[in-house]
N, C-alpha and C positions, 0 to 999 in steps of 0.2 A: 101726325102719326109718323113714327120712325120705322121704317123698313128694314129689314134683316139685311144686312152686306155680309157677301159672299164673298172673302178675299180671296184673287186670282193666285195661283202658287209660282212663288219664284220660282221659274228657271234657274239653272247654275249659273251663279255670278250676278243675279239679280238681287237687288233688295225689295220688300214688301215694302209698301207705303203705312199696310196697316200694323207694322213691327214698330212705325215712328211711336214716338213717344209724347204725349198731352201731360203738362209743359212743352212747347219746343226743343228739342236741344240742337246747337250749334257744334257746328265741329269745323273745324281748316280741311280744306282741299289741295289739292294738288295739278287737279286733271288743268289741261291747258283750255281755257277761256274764252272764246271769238264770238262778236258781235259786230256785223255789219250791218248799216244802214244806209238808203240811198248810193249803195253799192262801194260804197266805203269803209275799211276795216275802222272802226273805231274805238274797238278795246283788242287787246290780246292781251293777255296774263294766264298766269300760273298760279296767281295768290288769290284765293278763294274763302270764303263763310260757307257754308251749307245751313238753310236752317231745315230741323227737319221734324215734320209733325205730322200726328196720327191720320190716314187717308188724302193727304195733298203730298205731290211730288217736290222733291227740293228746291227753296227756292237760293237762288247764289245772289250773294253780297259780295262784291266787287270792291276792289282800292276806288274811291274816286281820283286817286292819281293815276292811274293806269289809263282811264280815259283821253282820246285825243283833246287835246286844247280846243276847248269853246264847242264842245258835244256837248254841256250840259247847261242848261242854266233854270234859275229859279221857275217854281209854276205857281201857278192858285189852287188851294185845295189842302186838306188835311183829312188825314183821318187817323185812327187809333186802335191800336192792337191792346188786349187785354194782356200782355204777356212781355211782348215789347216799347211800345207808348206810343207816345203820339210821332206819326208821320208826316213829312213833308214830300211835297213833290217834283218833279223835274221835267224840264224838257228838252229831247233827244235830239240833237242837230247832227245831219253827216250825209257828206251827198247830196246837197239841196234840198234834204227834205227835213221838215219838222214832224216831229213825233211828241204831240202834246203831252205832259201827264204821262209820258210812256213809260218814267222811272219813279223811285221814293228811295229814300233816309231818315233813318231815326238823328236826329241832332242830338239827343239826350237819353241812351237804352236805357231801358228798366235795367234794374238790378238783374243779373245773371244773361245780359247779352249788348256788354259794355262792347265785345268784338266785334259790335255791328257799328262803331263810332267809327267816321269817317269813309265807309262802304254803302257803296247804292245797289238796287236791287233793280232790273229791267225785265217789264214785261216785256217774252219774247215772242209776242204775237202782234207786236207793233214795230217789231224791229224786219230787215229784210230776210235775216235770218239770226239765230245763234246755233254756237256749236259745244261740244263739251267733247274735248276730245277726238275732233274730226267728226263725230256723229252729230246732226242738223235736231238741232231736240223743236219739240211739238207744242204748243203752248196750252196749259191747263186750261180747261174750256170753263166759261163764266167769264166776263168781264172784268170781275173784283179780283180775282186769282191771281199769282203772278209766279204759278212751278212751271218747271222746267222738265217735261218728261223726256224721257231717251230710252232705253233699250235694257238700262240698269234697274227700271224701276218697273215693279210689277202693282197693281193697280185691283179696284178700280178708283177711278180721282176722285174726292170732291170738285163739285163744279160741273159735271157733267148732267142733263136730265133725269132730276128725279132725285138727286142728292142732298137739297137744301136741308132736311132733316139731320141728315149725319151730324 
């Protein structure tokens, strides 16, 4: 059974999550990037993907060149988006610490998010922190998730209790 969502009202300067649009759409960013792991900067950039979809917060695709040398390397595991294709996975080294499965890349976008070739995507609730902007963002609750909430985005998420419906 589907439950009625009550979308939260943006504040000024915020976006709705429920404005995203089903299809995805993708769009470039600009905001400045930081993910640290194991207490080590391990990306900083500028050069961003947003993808962005009806009731989940943005999730950012990354250069995999921006990433430190030897932060990422192969994992087990795939899975597949209806929208984008099939996924592969990563794992997050920095600081001594491993972070299994903490990232994904599509090797081959579906049709209409070829911009996501060669950009990885990091859940940032396995990382020590990420930032978007100097603000410390929060990580979309569920496990399978991998948005990026901050201050920009007005809610409520998928992925939180009681959402599975949506």
């Amino acid at each position: 059974m589907r439950r009625k969502v009550t979308p939260a009202i943006p504040r000024p300067g915020q976006e709705s999550v429920w404005d995203y649009p089903r299809p995805p759409r993708v769009e470039p960013g600009t905001e400045r990037i930081r993910i640290v792991l194991g207490g080590e900067l391990i990306l900083d950039t500028a050069d961003s993907i947003r993808v962005l979809e009806t009731s989940h917060p943005p999730v950012y695709y990354l250069p995999r060149s921006a990433f430190r040398p030897g932060a990422l390397e192969p994992a087990p595991g795939s899975s597949f988006c209806e929208f984008k294709g099939a996924a592969q996975y990563l794992t997050v080294h920095g600081g001594g610490l491993v972070a299994e499965a903490a990232a994904w890349f599509y090797p081959e976008p579906a049709k209409g998010y070829e911009a996501l070739a060669d950009r990885v995507a990091v859940y940032p609730g396995r990382m020590d922190y990420c930032e978007v902007e100097g603000e410390r963002v929060r990580p979309q609750a569920g496990g399978f998730y991998g948005g990026w909430i901050t201050d920009r985005v007005a809610g409520p998420f998928k992925g939180e209790p009681g959402t599975m419906g949506w």
